[in-house]
C-alpha positions in Angstrom: 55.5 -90.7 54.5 58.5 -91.1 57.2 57.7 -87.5 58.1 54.2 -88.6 58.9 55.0 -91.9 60.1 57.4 -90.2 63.0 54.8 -87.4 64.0 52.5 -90.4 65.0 55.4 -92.6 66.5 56.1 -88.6 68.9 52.3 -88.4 69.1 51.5 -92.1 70.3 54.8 -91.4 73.0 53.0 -88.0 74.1 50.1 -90.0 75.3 51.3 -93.0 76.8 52.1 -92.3 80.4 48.8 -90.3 80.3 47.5 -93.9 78.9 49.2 -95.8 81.6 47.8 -93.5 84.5 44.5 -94.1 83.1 45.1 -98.0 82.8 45.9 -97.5 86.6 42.9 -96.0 87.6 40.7 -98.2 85.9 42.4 -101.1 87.6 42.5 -99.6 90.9 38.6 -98.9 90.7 37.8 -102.1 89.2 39.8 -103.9 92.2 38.0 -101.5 95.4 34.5 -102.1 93.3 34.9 -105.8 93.7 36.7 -106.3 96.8 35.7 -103.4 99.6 33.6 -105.2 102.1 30.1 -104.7 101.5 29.0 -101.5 104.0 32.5 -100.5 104.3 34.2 -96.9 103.0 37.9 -96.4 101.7 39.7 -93.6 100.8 42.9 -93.9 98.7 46.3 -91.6 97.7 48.7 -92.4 95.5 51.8 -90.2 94.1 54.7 -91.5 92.6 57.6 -89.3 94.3 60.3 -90.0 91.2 57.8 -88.6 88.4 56.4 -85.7 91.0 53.1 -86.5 89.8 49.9 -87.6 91.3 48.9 -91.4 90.2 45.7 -92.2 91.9 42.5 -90.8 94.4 39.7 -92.3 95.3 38.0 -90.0 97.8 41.4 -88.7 99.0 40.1 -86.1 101.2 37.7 -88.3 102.8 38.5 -87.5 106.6 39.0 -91.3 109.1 39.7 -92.7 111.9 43.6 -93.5 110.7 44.7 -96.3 114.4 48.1 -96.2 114.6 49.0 -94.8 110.8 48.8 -91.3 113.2 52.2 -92.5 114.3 53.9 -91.5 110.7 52.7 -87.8 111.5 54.1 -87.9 115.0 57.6 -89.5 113.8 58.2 -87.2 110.8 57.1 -83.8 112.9 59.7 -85.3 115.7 62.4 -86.1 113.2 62.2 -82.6 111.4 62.7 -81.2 114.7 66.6 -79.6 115.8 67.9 -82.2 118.0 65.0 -85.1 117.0 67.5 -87.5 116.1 69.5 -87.2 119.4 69.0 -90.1 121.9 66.4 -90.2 125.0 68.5 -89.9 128.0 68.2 -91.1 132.0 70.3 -89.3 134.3 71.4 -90.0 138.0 72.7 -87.6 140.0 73.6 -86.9 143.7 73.6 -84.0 146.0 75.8 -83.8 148.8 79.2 -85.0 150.9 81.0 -88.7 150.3 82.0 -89.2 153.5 83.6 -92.4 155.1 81.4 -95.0 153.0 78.3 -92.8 153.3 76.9 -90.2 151.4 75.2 -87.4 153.3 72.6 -85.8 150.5 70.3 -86.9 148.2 70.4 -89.5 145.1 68.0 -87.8 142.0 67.1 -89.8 139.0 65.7 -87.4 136.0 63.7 -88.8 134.0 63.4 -88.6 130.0 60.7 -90.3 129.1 63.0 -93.2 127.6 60.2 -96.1 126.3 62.9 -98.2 126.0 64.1 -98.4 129.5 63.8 -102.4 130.9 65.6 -104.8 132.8 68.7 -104.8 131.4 69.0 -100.5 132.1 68.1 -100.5 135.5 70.8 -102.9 136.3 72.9 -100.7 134.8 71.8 -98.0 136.7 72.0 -99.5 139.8 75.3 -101.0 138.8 76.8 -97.2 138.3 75.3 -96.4 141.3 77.0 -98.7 143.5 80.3 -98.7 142.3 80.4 -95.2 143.9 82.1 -94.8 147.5 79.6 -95.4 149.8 76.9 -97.9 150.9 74.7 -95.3 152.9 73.0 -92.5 151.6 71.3 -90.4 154.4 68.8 -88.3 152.4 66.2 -89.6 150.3 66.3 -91.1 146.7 64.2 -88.5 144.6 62.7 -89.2 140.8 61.9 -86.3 139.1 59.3 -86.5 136.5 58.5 -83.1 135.5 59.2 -83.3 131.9 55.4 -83.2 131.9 52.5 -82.8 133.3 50.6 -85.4 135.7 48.2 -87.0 132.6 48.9 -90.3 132.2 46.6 -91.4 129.6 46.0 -89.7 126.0 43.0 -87.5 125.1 40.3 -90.9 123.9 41.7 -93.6 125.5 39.5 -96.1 126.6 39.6 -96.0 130.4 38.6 -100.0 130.0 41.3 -100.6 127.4 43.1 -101.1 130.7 45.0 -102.9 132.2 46.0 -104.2 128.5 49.7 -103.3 128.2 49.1 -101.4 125.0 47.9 -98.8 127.2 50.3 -98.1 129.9 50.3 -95.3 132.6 52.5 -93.0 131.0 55.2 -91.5 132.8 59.0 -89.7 132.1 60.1 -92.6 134.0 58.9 -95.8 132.3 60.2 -99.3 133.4 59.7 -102.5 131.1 57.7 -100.5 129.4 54.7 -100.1 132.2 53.8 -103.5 132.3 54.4 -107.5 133.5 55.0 -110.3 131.4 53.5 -113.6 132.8 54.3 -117.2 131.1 52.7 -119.9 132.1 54.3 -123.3 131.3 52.0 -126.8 132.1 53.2 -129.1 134.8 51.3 -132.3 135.4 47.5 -132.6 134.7 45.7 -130.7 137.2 48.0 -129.0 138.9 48.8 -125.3 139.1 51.1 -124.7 135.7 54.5 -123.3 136.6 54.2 -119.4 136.1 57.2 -116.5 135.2 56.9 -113.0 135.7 58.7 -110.2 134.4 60.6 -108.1 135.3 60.7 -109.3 139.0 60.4 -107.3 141.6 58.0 -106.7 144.8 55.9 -103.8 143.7 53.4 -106.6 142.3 51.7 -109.9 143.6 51.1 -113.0 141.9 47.9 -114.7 142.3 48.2 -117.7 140.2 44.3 -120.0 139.5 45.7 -121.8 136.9 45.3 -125.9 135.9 47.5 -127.8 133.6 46.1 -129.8 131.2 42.5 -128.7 132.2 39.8 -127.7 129.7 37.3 -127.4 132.3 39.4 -124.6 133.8 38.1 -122.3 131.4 40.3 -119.3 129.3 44.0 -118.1 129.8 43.6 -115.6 131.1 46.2 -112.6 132.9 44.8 -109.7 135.2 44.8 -107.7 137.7 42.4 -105.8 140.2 42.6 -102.0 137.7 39.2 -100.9 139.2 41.0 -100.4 142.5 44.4 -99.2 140.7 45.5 -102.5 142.5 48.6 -104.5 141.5 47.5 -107.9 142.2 48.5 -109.8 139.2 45.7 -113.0 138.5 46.8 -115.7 136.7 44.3 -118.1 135.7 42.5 -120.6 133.2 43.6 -123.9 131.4 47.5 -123.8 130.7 48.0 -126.9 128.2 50.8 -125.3 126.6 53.4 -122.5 127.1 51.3 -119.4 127.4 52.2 -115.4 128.0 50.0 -112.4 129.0 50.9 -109.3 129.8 48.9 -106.4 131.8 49.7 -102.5 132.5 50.9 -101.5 136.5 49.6 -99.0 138.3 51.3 -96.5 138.2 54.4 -96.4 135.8 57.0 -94.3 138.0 56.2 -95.7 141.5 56.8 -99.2 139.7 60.4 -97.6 138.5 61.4 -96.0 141.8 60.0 -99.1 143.9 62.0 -101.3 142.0 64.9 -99.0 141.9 64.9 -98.6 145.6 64.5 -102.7 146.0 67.9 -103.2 143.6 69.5 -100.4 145.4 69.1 -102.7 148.6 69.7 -105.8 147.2 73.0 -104.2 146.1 73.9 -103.7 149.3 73.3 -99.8 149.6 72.0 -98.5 153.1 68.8 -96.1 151.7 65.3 -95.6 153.2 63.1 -97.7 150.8 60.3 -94.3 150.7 61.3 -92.8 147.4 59.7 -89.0 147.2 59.2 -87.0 143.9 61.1 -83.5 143.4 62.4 -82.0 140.5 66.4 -81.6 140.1 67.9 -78.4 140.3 71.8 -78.4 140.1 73.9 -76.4 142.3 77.4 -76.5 143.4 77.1 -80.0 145.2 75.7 -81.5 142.3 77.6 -84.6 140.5 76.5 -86.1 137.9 76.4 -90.3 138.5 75.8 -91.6 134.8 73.8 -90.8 131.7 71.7 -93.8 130.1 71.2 -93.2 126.6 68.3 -94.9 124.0 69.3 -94.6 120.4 66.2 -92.6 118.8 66.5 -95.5 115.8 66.0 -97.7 118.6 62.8 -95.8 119.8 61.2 -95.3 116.0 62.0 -99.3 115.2 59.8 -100.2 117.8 56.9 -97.5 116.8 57.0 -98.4 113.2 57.7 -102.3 113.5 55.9 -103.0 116.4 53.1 -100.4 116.5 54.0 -99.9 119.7 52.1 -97.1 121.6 54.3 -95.8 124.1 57.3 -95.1 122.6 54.8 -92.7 120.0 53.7 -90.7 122.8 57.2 -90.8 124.2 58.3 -88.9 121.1 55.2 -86.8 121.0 56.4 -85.5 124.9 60.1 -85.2 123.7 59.1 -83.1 120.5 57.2 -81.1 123.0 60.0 -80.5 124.9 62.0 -79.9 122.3 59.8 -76.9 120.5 59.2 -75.2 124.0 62.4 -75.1 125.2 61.4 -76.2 128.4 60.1 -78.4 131.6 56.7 -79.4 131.9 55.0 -79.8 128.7 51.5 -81.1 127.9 50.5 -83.2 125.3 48.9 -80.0 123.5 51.8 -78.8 123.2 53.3 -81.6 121.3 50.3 -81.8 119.5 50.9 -78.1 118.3 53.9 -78.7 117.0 52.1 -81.4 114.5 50.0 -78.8 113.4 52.4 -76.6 112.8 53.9 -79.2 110.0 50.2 -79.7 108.4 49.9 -76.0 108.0 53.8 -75.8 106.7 52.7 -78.8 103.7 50.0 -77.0 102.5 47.0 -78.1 104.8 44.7 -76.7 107.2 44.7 -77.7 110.4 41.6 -77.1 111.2 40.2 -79.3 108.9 41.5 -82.3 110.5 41.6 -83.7 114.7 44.6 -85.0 116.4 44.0 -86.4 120.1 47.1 -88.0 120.5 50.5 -89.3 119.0 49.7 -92.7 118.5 46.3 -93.5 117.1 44.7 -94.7 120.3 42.4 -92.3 120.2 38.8 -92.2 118.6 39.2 -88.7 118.3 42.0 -88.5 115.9 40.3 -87.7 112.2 43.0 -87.9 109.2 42.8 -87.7 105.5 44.6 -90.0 102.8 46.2 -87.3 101.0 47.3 -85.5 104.5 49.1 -88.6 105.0 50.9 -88.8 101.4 52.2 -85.1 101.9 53.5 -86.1 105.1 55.3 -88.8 103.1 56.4 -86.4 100.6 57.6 -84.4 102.9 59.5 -86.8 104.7 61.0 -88.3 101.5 62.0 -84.5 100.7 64.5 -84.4 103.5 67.5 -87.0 103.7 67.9 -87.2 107.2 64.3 -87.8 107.9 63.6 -90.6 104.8 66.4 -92.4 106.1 65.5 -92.7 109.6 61.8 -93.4 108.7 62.3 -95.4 106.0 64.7 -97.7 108.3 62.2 -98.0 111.0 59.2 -99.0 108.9 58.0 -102.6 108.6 59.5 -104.4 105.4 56.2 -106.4 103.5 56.5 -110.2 103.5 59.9 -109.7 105.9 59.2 -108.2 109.4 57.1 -105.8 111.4 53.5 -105.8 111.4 53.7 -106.7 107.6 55.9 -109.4 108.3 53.1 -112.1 107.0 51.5 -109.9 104.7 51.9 -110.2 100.9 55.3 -112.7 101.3 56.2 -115.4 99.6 55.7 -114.6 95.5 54.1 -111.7 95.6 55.6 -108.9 93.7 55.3 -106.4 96.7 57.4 -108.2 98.8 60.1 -106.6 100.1 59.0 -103.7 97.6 56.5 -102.1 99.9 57.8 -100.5 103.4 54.3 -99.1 105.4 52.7 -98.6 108.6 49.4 -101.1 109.6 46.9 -99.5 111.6 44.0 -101.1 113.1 41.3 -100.9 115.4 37.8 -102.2 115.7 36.2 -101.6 112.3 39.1 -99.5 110.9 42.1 -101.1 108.8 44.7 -98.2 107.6 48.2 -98.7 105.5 50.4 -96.0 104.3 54.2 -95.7 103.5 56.1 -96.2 100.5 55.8 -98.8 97.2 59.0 -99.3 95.0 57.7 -100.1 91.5 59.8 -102.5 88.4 60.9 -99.1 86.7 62.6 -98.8 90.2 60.2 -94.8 90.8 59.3 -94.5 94.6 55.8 -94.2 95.4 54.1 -92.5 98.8 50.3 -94.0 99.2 47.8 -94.2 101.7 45.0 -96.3 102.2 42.3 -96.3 105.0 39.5 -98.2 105.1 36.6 -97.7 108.4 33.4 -99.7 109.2 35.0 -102.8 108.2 33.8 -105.7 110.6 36.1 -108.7 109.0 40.0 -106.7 109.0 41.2 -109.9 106.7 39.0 -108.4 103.9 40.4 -105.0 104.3 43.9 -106.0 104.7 43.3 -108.2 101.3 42.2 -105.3 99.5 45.4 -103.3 100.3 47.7 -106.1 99.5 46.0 -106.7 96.5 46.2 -102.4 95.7 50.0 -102.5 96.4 50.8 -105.4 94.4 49.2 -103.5 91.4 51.5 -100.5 92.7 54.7 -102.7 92.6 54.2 -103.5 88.8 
């Protein structure tokens, strides 16, 4: 009888996990059957990474639109990378003679396609500049840009997406990011409202329309003339509280060496204010000036948290860089390299489209389960897992999950994912930390949804049921 008794107690052990997946599965389909918008497709992956064992799929392979979830690819292929966790560097140099307060060559500054590069760093830079021994330089102040090539949008970006300052002119030499910030503050009713922009500098006008206090006055609105790659900044529409707006410039490394040039001058330094473009080559009267340095943590913080689209195809051109061994790379080439990892996980890169490194484009076509084996993979290698992991947004807490499934929700703080979204498509994919304390890589991506809120419910509600 005991004997008997203990073979059932072995068998009923055998087949609970399998009846625990199962219990999963029929919850998971329950909760997509009653709350994916009517209309609307989903494809899901789930694997829990402490077991080794797949959890969940629901039309896994199904290929979508992923927005900016493409940035997990782009981060984990740069971070695998030798050298992807060294910083993004800005480096001044001069060529020539210091002689008697002036110096008789050229001032070069190389760029290095550093997103992170703002106010604050080109004071710096002019700061390490001028505290050198002259205040004349004869030649010409030079930017090189020829990291790569002369494309300054992604393959699919919407040419009127611009001048929206999640679409920047991109450029090795990027300054406050390729864009203005305007705030707007009201004044008395009726009157123009008191309006900041930022950072300052001459390359731009300010037009500013706007009326305190004045419904009548119509939308805030911030703009500028793009369909004459002007830089007239227009500033207009009722102001009856503190407002901001930002827009892209045209183009990104003219707005760097203008303002460059104008700080230079400001500082005191005798220089021709007509910048040129040429690439460095170093020779014996080279001397190095400084060397700005971006923390790459810094750089994947603000892809992850922020969503932000520049400093993703700043990494796609670095990673470029960095697998060619060379000057002048394309974002094909970057691109390549992402391939390169599909086909190393197990996939076929043919079976899936990559246009860019951020999920701007329309053309990018990802899978769910493509983007849990670049999870995997990612949580397969220390280095990488930490650096990722740090950088993604923490649910309930900050990021672009920072108001997603907080206050007593069981996933808060418990789930760490990318958002994607774009018009009709909702994605989410990172990593779930269940009570038994096992690490989970999923992926969820929903398309043809008009209302986002309904997507972004069904995901909470999916990780929450991952959390338990």
């Amino acid at each position: 009888m005991r004997k008997t008794t203990l073979l059932i107690v072995l068998f009923l052990i055998g087949l609970s996990p399998a009846w625990g997946q199962t219990g999963l599965q029929q919850r998971l389909d329950k909760l997509i059957e009653e709350f994916l918008p009517p209309g609307s497709e989903i494809g899901v992956s789930v694997y829990d990474l402490t077991s080794k064992k797949q959890l969940y799929a629901y039309r896994d392979d199904k290929l979508s639109r992923p927005a900016s979830v493409m940035k997990l690819l782009t981060t984990i292929t740069a971070l695998d990378l030798r050298g992807g966790t060294e910083p993004f560097q800005t480096h001044a140099w001069y060529k020539g003679v210091i002689e008697q307060d002036t110096l008789h060559g050229d001032l070069y500054v190389v760029g290095g396609f550093d997103p992170e590069f703002g106010d604050a760093e080109m004071d710096t830079l002019v700061s390490r500049v001028t505290t050198l021994p002259f205040s004349v330089i004869t030649g010409k102040v030079y930017a090189d840009v020829t990291m790569k090539d002369s494309l300054y949008w992604g393959s699919g970006w919407a040419w009127d997406d611009t001048p929206s300052s999640f679409q920047p002119y991109l450029s090795p030499l990027m300054f406050h990011k390729g864009m203005v910030k305007i705030t707007a503050t009201p004044t008395m009713k009726g009157d123009t409202a008191s309006v900041v922009a930022e950072p300052v500098s001459s390359f731009y006008t300010l037009v500013n329309q706007t009326e305190s206090r004045t419904p009548a006055a119509g939308k805030f609105v911030v703009s500028r003339n793009w369909l004459e790659n002007g830089n007239e900044i227009v500033v207009k529409g009722n102001v009856a509280s503190e407002r901001t707006g930002e827009v892209n410039i045209y183009h990104s490394q003219d707005f760097f060496m203008h303002t460059f040039i104008e700080r230079l001058r400001n500082d005191s330094i005798e220089v021709d204010n007509i910048y040129g473009y040429k690439e460095f080559m170093a020779d014996s009267t080279a001397v190095l000036i400084t060397r700005l340095d971006c923390p790459i943590q810094n750089v994947l913080s603000r892809v992850m948290k922020k969503s932000d689209n520049l400093s993703a195809e700043a990494l796609l051109y670095r990673l470029a860089a960095q697998c060619e061994g060379r000057k002048r790379v394309c974002a094909d080439d970057g691109l390549k390299a992402i391939n390169r990892l599909i086909q190393r996980i197990g996939h076929n890169p043919k079976d899936y489209k990559i246009a860019d490194g951020c999920g701007l484009s329309n053309y990018n076509y990802l899978s769910p389960a493509l983007l849990v084996d670049f999870l995997k993979f990612a949580y397969s290698r220390t280095t990488i897992y930490q650096y990722l992991y740090k950088a993604l947004p923490t649910a309930g807490v900050d990021g672009t999950l920072q108001n997603r499934m907080k206050g007593e929700s069981i996933a808060r703080k418990n789930v760490f994912a990318k958002t994607g979204s774009f018009t009709a498509i909702s994605t989410l994919a990172g990593y779930a930390r269940n009570s038994k304390g096992n690490d989970i890589a999923f992926a969820i991506m929903n398309q043809n949804v008009i209302k986002l809120a309904d997507a972004r419910k069904l995901q909470d509600k999916i990780c929450e049921i991952l959390c338990e």
